[in-house]
Backbone of each chain as ProteinMPNN parsed JSONL, in Angstrom:
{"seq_chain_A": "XXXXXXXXXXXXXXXXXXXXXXXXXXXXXXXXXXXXXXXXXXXXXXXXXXXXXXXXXXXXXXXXXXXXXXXXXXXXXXXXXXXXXXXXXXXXXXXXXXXXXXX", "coords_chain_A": {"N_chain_A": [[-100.723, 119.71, -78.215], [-102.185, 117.725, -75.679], [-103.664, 116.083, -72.709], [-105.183, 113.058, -72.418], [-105.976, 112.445, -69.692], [-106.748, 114.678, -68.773], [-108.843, 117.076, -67.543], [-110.783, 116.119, -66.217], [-113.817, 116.11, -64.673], [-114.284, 116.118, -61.134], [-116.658, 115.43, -59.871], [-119.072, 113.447, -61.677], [-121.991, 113.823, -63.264], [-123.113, 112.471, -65.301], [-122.05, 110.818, -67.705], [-119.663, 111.652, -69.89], [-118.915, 112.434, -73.098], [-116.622, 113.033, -75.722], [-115.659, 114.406, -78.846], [-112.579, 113.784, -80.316], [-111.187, 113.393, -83.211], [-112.627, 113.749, -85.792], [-113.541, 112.55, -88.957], [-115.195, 112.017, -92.301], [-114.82, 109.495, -92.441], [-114.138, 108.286, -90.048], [-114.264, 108.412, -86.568], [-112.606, 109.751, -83.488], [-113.25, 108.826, -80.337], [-113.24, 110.462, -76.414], [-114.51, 109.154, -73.419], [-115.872, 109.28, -70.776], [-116.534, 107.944, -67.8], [-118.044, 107.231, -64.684], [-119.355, 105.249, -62.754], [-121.574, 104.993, -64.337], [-124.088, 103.16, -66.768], [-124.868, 102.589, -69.478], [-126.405, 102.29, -73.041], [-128.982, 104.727, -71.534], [-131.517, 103.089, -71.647], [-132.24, 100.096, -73.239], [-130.259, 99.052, -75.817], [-126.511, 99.435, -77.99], [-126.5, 100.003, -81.001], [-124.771, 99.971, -83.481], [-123.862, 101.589, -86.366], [-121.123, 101.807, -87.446], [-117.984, 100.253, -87.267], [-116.04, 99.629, -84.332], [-113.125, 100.082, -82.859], [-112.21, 99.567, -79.158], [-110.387, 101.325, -75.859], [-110.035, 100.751, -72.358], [-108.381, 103.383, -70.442], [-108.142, 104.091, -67.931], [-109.682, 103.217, -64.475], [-112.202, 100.843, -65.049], [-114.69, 98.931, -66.808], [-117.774, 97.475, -67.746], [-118.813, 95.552, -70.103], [-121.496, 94.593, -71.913], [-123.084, 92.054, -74.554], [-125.289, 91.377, -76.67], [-125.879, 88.987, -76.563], [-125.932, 87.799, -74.265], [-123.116, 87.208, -73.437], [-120.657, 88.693, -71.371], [-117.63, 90.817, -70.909], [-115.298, 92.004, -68.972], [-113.483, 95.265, -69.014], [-110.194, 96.313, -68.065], [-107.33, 98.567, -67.437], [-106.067, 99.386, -70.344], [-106.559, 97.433, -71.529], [-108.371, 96.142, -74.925], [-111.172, 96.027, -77.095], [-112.183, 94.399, -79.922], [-115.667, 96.068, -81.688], [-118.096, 94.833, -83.821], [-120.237, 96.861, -86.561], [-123.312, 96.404, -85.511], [-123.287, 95.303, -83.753], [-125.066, 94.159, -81.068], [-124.71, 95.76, -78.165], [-124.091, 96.499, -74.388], [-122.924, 99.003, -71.897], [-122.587, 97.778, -68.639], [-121.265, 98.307, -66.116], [-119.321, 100.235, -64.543], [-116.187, 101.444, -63.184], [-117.115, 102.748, -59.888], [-115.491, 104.247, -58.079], [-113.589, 105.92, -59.186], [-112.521, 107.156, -62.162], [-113.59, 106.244, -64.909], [-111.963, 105.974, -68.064], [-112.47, 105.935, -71.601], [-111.621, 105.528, -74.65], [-112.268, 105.549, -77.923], [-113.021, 104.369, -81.321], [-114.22, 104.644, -84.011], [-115.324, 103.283, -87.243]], "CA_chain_A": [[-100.703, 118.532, -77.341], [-103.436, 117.688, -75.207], [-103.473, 114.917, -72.647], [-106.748, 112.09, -72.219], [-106.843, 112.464, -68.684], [-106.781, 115.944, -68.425], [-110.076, 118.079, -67.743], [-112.149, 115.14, -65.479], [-114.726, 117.005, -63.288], [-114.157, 115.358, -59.773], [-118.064, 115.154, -60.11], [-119.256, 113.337, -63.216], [-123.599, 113.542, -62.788], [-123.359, 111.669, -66.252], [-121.092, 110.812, -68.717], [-118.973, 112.903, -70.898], [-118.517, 112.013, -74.508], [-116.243, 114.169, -76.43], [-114.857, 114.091, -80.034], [-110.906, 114.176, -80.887], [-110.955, 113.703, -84.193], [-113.715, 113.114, -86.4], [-113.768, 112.881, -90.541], [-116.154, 111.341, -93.004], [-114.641, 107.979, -92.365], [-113.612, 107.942, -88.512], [-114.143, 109.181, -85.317], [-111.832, 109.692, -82.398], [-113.871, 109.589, -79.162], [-112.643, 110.227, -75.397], [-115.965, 108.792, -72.795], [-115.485, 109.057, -69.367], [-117.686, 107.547, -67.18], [-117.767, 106.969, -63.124], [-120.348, 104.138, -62.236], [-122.842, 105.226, -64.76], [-123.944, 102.709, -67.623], [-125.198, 103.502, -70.663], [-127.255, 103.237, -73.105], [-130.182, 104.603, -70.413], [-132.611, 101.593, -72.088], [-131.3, 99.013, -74.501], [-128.414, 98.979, -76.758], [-126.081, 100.11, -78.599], [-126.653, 99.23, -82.131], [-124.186, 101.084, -84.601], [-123.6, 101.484, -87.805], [-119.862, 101.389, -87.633], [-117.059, 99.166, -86.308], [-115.562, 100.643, -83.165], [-112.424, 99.831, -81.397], [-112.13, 100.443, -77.752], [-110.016, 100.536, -75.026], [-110.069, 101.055, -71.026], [-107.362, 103.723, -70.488], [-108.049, 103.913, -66.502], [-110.827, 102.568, -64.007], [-112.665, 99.748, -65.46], [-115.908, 98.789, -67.714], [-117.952, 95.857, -68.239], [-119.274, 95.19, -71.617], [-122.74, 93.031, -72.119], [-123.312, 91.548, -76.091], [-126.93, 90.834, -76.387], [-125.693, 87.177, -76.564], [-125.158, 87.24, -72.652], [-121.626, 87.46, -73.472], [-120.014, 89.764, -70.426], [-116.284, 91.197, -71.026], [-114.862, 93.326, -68.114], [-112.3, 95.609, -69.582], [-109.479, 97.127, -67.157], [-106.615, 99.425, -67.992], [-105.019, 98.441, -71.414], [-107.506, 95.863, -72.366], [-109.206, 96.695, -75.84], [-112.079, 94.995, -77.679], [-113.289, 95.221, -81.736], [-117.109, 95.592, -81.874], [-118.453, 94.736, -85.429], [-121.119, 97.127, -86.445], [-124.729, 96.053, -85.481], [-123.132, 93.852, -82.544], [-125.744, 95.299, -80.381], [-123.842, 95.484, -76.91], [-123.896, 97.751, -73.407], [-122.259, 98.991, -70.69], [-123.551, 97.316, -67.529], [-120.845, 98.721, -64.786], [-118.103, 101.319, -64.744], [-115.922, 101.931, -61.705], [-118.256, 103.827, -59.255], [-114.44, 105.251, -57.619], [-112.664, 106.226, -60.649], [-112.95, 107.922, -63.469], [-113.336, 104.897, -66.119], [-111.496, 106.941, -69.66], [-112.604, 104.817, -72.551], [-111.085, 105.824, -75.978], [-113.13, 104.877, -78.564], [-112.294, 104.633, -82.573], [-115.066, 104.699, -84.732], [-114.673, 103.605, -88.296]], "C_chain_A": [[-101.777, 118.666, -76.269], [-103.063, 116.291, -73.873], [-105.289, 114.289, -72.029], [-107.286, 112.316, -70.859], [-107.043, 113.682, -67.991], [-108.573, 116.29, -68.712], [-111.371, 116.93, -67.312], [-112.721, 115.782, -64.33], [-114.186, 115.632, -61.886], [-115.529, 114.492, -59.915], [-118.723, 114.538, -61.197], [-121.336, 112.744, -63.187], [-123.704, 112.518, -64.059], [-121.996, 111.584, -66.939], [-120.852, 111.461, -69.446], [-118.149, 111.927, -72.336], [-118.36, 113.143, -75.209], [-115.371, 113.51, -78.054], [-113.475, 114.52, -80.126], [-110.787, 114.341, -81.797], [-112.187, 113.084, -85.06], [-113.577, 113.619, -88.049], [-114.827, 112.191, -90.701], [-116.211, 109.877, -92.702], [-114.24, 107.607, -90.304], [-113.903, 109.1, -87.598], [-113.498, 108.447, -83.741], [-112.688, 109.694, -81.204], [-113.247, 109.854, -77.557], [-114.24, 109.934, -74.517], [-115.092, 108.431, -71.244], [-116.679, 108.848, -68.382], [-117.405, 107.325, -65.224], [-119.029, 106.428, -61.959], [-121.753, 104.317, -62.961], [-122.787, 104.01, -65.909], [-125.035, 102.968, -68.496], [-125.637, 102.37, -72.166], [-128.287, 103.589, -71.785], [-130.995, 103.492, -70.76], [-131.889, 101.417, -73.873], [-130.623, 98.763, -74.977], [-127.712, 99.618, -77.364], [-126.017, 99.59, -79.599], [-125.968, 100.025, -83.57], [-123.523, 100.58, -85.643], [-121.867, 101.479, -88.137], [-119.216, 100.501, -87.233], [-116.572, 100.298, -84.823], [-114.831, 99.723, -82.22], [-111.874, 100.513, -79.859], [-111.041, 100.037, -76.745], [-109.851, 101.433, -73.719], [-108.609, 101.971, -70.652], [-106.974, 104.167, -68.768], [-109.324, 103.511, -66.313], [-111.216, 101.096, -65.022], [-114.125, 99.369, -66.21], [-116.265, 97.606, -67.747], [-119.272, 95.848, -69.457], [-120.807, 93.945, -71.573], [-122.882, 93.086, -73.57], [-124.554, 91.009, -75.283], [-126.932, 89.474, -76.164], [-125.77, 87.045, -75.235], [-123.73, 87.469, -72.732], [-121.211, 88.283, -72.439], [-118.476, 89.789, -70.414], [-116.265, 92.532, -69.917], [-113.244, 93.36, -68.636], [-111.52, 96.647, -68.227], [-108.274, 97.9, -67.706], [-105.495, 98.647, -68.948], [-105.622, 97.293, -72.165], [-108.095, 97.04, -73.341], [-109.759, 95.461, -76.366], [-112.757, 95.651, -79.217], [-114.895, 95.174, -81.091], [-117.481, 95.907, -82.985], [-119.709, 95.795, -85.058], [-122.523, 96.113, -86.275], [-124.353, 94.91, -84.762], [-123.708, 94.747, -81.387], [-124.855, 94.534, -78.422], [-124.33, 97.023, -75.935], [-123.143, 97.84, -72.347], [-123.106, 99.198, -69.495], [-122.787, 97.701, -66.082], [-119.678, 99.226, -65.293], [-117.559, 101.564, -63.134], [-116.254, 103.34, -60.948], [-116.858, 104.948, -58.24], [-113.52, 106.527, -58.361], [-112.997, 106.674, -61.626], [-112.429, 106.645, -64.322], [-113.076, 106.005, -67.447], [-111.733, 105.286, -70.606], [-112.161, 105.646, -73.883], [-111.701, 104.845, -77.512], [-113.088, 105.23, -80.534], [-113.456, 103.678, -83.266], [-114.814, 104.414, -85.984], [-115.354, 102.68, -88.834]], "O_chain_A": [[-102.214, 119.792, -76.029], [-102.151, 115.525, -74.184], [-106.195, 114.9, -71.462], [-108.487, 112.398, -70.604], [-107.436, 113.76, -66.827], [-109.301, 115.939, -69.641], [-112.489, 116.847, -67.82], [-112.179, 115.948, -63.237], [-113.828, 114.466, -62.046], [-115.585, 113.268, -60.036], [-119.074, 115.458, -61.935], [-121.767, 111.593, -63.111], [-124.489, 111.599, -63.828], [-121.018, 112.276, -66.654], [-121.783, 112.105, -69.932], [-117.222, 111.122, -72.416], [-119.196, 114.018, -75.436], [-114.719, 112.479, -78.215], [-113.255, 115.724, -79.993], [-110.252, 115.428, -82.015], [-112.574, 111.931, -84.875], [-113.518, 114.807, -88.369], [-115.476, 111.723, -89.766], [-117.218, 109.169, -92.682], [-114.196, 106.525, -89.718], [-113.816, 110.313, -87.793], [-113.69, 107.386, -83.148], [-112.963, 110.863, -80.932], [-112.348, 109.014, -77.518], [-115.191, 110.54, -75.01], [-114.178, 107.699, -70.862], [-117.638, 109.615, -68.297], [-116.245, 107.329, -64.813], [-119.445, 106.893, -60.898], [-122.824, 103.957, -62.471], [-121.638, 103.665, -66.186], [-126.049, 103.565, -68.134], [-124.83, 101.441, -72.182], [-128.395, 102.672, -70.97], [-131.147, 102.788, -69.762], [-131.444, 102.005, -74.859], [-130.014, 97.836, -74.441], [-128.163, 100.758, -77.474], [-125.455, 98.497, -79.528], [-126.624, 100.533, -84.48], [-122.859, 99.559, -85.819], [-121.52, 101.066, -89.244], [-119.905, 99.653, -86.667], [-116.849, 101.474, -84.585], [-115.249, 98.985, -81.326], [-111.334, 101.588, -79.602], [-110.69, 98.865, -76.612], [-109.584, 102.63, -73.825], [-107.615, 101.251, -70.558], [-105.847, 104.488, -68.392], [-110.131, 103.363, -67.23], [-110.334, 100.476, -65.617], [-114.854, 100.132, -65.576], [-115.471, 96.666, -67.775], [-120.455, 96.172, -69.36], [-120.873, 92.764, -71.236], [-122.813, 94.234, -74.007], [-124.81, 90.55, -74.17], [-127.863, 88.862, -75.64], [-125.645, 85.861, -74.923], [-123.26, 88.077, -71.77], [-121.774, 89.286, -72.878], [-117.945, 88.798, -69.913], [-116.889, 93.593, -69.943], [-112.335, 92.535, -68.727], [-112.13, 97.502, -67.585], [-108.334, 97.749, -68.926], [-104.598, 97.841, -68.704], [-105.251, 96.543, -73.067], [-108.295, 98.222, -73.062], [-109.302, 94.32, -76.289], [-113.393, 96.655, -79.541], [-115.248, 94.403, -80.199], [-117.348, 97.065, -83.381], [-120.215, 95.859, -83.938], [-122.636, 95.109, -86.978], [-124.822, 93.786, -84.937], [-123.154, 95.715, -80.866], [-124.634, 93.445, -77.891], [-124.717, 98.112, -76.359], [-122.678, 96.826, -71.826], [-123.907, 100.09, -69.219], [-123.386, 97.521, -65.022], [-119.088, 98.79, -66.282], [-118.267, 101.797, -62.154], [-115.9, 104.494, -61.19], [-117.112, 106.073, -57.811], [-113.036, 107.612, -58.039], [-114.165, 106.44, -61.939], [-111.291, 106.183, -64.403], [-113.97, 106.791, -67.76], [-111.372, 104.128, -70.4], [-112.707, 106.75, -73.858], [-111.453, 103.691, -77.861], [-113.136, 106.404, -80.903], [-113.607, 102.461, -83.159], [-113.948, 105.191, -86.386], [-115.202, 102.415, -90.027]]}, "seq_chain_B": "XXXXXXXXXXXXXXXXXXXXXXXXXXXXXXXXXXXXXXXXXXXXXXXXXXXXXXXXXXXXXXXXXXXXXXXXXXXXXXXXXXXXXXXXXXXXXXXXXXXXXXX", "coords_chain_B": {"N_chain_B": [[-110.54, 89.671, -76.746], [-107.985, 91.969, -75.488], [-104.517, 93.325, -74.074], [-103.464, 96.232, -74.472], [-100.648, 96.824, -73.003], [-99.279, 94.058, -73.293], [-97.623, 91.121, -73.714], [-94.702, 92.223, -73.795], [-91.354, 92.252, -75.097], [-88.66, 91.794, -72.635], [-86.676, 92.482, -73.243], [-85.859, 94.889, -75.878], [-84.311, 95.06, -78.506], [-84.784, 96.903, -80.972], [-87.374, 98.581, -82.269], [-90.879, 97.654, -81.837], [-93.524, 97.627, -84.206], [-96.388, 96.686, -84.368], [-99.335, 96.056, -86.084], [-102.351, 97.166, -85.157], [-105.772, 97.298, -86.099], [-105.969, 97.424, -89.256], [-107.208, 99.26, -92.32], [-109.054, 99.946, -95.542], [-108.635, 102.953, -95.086], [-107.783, 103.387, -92.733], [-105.182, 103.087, -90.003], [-104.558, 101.276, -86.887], [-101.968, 101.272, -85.034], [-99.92, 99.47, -82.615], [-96.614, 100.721, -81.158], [-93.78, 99.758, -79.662], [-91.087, 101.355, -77.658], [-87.606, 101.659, -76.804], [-85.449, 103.176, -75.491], [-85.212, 103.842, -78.098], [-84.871, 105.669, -81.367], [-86.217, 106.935, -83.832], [-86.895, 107.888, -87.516], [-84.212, 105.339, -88.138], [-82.368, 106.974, -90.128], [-83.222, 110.326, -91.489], [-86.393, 112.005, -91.556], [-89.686, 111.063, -90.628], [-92.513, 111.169, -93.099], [-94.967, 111.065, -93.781], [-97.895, 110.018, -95.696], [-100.587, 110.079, -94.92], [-102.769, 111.353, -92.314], [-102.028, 111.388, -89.003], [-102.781, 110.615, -85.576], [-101.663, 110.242, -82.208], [-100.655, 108.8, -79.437], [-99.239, 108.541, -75.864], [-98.957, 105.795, -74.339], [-97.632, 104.832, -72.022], [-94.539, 105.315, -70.399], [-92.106, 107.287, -72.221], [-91.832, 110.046, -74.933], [-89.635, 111.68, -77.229], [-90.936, 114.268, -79.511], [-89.7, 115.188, -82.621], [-89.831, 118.011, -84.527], [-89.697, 119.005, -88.114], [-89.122, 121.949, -87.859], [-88.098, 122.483, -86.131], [-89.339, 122.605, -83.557], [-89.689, 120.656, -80.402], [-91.392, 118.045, -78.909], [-92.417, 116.728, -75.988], [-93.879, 113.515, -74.957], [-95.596, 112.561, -72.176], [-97.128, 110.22, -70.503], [-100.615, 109.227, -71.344], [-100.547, 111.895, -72.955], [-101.317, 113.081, -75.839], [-100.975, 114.009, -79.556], [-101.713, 115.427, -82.809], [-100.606, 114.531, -86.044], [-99.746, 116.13, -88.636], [-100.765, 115.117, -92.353], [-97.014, 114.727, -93.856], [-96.085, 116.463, -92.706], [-92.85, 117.165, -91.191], [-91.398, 114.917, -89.235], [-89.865, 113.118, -86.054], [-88.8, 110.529, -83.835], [-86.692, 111.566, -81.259], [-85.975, 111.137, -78.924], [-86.796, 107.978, -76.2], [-88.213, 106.628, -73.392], [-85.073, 105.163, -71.839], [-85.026, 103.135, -69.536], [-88.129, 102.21, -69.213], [-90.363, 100.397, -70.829], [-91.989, 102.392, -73.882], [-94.915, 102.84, -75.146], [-96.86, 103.407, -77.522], [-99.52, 104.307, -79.04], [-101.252, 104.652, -82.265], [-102.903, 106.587, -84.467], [-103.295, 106.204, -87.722], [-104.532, 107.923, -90.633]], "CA_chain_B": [[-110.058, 90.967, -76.035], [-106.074, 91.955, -75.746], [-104.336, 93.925, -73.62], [-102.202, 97.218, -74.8], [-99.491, 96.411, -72.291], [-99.091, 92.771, -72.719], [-96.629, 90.839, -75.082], [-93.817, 93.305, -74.392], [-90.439, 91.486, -74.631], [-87.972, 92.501, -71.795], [-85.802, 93.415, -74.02], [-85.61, 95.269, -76.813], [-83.022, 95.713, -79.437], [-85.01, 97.34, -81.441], [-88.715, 98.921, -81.71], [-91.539, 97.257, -82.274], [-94.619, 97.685, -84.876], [-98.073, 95.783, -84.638], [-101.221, 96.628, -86.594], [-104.011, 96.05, -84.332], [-106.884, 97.19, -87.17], [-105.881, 98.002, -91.024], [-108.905, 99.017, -93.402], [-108.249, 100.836, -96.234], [-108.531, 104.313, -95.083], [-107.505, 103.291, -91.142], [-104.335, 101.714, -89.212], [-104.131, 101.408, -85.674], [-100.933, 100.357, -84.811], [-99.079, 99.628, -81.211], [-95.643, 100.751, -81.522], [-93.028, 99.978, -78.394], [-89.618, 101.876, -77.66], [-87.037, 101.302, -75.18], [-84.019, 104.085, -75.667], [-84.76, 103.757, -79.922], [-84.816, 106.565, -81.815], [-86.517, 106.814, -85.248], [-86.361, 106.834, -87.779], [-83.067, 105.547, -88.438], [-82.336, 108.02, -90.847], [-84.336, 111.517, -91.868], [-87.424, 112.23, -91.187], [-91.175, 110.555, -91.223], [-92.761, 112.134, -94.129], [-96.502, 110.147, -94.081], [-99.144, 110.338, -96.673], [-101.255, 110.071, -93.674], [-102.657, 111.608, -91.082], [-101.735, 110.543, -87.551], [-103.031, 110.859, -84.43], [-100.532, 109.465, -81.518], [-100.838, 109.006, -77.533], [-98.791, 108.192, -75.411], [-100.098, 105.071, -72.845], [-96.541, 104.439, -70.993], [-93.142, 105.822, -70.606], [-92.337, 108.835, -72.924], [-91.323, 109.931, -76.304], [-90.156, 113.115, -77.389], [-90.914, 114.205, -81.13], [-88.988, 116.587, -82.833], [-90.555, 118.949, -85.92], [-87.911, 119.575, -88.747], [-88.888, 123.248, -87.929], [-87.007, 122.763, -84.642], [-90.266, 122.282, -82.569], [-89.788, 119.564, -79.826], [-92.832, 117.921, -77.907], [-92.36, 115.575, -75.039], [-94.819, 113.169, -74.722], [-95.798, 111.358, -71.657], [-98.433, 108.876, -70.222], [-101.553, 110.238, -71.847], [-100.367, 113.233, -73.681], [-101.526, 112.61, -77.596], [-100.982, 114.954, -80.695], [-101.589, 115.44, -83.951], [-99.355, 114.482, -86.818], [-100.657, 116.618, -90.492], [-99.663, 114.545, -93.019], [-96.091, 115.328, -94.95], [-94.984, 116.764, -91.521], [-91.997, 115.951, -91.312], [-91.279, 114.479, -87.551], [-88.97, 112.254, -85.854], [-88.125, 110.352, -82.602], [-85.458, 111.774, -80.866], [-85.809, 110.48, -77.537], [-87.793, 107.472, -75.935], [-87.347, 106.12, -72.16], [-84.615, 103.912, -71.129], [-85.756, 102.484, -68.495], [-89.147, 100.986, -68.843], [-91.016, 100.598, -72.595], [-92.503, 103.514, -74.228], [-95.987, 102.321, -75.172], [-97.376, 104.649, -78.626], [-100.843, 104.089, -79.954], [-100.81, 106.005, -83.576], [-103.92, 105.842, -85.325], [-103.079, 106.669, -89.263], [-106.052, 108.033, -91.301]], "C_chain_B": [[-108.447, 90.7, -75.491], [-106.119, 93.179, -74.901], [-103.495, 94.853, -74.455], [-100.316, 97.313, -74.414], [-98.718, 95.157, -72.666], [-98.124, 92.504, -73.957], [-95.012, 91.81, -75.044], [-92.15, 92.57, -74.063], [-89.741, 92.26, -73.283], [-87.278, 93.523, -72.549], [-86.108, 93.596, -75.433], [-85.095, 95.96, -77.892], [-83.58, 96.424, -80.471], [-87.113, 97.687, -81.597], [-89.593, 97.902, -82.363], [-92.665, 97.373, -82.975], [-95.294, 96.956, -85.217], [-99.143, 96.899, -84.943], [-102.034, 96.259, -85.74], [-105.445, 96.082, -85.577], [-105.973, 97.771, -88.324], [-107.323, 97.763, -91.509], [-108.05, 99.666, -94.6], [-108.05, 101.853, -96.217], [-108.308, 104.068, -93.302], [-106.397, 102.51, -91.24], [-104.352, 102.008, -87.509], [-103.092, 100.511, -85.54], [-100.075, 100.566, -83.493], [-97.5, 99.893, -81.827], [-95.102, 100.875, -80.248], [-91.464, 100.214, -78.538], [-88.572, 101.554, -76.546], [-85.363, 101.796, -75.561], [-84.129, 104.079, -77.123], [-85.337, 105.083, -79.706], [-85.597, 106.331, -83.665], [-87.131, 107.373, -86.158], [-84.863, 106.548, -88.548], [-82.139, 106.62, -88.947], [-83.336, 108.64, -91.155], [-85.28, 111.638, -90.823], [-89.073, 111.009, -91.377], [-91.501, 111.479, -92.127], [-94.345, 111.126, -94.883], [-97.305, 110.922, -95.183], [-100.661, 111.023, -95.826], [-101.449, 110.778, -92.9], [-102.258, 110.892, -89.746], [-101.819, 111.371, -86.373], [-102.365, 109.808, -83.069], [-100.861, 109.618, -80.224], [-99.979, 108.495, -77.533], [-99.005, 107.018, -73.915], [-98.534, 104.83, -72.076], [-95.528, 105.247, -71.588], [-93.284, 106.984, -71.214], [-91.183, 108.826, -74.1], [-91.035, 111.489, -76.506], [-89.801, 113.17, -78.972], [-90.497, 115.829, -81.46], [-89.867, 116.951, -84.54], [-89.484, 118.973, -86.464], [-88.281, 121.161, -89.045], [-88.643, 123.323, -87.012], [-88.175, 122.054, -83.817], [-89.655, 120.604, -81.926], [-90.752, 119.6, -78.49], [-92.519, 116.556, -77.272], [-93.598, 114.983, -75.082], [-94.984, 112.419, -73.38], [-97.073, 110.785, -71.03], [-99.921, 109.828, -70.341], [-101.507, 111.66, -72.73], [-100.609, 112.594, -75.342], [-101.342, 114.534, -78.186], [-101.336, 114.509, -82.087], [-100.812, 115.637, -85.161], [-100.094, 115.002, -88.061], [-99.758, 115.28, -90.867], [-98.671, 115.066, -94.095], [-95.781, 116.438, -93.679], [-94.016, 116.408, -91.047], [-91.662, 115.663, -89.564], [-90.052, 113.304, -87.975], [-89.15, 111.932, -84.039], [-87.535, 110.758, -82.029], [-84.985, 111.044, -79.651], [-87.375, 109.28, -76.812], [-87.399, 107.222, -74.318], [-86.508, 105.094, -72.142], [-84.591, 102.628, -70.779], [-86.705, 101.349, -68.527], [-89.588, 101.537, -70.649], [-91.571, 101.921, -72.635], [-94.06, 102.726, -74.975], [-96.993, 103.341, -76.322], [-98.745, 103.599, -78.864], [-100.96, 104.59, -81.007], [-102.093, 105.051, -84.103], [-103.67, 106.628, -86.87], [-104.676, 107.135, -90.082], [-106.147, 108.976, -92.476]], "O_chain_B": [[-107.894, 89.642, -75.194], [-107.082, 93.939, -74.8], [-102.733, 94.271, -75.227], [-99.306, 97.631, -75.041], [-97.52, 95.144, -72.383], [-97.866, 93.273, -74.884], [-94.338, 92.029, -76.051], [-91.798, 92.383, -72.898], [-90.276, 93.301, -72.901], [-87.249, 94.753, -72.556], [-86.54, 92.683, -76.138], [-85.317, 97.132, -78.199], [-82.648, 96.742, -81.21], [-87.941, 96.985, -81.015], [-89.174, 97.297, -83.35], [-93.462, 97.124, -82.071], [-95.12, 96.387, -86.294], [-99.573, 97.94, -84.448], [-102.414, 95.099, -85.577], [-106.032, 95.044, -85.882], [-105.233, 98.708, -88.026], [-108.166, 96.878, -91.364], [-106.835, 99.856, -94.655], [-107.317, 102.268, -97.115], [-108.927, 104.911, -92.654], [-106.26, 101.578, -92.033], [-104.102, 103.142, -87.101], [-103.135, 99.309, -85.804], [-99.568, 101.664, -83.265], [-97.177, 99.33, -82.873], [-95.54, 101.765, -79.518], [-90.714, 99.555, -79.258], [-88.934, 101.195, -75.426], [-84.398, 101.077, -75.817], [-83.041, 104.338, -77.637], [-85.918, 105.593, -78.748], [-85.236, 105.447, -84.443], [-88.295, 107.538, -85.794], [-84.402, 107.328, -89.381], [-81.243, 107.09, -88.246], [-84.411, 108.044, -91.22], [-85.132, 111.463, -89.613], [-89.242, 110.287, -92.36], [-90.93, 112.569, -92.109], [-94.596, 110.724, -96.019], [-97.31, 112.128, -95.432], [-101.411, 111.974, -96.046], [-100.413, 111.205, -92.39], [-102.261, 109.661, -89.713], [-101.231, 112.425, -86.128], [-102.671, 108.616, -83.072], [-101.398, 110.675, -79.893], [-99.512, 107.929, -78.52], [-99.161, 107.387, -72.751], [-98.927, 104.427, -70.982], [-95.476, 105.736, -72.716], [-94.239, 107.732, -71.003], [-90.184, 108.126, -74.265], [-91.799, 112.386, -76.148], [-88.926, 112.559, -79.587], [-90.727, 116.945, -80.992], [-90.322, 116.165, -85.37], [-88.407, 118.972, -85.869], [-87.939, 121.7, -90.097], [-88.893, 124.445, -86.571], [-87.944, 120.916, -83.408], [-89.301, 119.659, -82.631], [-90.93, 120.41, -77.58], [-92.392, 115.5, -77.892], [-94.548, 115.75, -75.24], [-94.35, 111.366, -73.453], [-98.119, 111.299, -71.428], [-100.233, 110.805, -69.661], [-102.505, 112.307, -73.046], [-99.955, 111.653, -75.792], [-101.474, 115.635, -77.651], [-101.248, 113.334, -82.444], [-100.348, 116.751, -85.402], [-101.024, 114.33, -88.507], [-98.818, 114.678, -90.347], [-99.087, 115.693, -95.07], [-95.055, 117.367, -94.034], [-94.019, 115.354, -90.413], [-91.833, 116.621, -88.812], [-89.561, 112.836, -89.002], [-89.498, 112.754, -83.191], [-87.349, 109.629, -81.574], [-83.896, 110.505, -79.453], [-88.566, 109.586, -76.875], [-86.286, 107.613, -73.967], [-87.001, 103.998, -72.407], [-84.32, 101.546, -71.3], [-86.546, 100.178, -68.183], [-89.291, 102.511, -71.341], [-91.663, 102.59, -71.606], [-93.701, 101.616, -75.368], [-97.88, 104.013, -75.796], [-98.783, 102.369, -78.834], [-100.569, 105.718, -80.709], [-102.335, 103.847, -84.188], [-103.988, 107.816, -86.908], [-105.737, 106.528, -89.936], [-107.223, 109.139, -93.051]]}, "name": "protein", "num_of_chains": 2, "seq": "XXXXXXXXXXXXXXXXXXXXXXXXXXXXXXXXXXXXXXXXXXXXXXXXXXXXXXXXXXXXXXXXXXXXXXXXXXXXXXXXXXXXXXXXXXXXXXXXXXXXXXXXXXXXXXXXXXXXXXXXXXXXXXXXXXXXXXXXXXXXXXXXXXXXXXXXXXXXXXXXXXXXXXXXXXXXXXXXXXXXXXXXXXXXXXXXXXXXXXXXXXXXXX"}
């Protein structure tokens, strides 16, 4: 047993992306972030599906469309592969935990 | 975009199971408790792997080699599959709130 919000530096100089469970077909991720957004330049453009969801702090989502989704604790969102999207703000107080399911 | 929390009757006479994604080699499914136990009879005994959190309240899962693991808010484990497990105890009180991703 393990728990998600265990093991958050106070300090986070960047983001921390770690694997839970990863096979051939899926990956588990935990991403903790704390006012950083990401990619550093352009998008995220991936080859899988990937559902996500805000498990504290807060995130806000940009789709290349303009589209903007701010996700807060308990909100989740599908993203189809090759829906090129980024994260444009993370709560700069909080440790934002995003849980992220690759597949 | 959907919340994890949301939708949860007051009451409930019995637990609840939503798919949020099915593929053919994935399920994510919300599952909410409130004093159930399950399942009814035996044991689980999945084909499946499963990977489980806990986002509210608490659950505790019993091994049928005695082992029992409390879960609560944030604590996840890993289920092999053809382990046999069970419910024994959920909260009361306020919902129990499972995430289980099958794989």
């Amino acid at each position: 047993m393990a728990n998600i919000f265990s093991n958050i530096p106070s300090e986070l100089p960047s983001e921390i992306f770690e694997d839970i469970v990863v096979t051939e077909n899926l990956k588990i991720e935990r991403i903790v972030s704390k006012g950083q957004t990401s990619p550093d330049i352009g998008w995220y453009d991936q080859s899988e599906n990937e559902w996500v969801i805000v498990l504290s702090g807060y995130g806000v989502i940009e789709y290349i469309t303009g589209v903007k989704i701010t996700l807060k604790q308990g909100d989740y969102l599908h993203i189809k592969a090759h829906e090129k999207h980024r994260v444009i703000e993370t709560s700069p107080d909080e440790a934002t935990v995003w849980l992220a399911i690759f597949y």
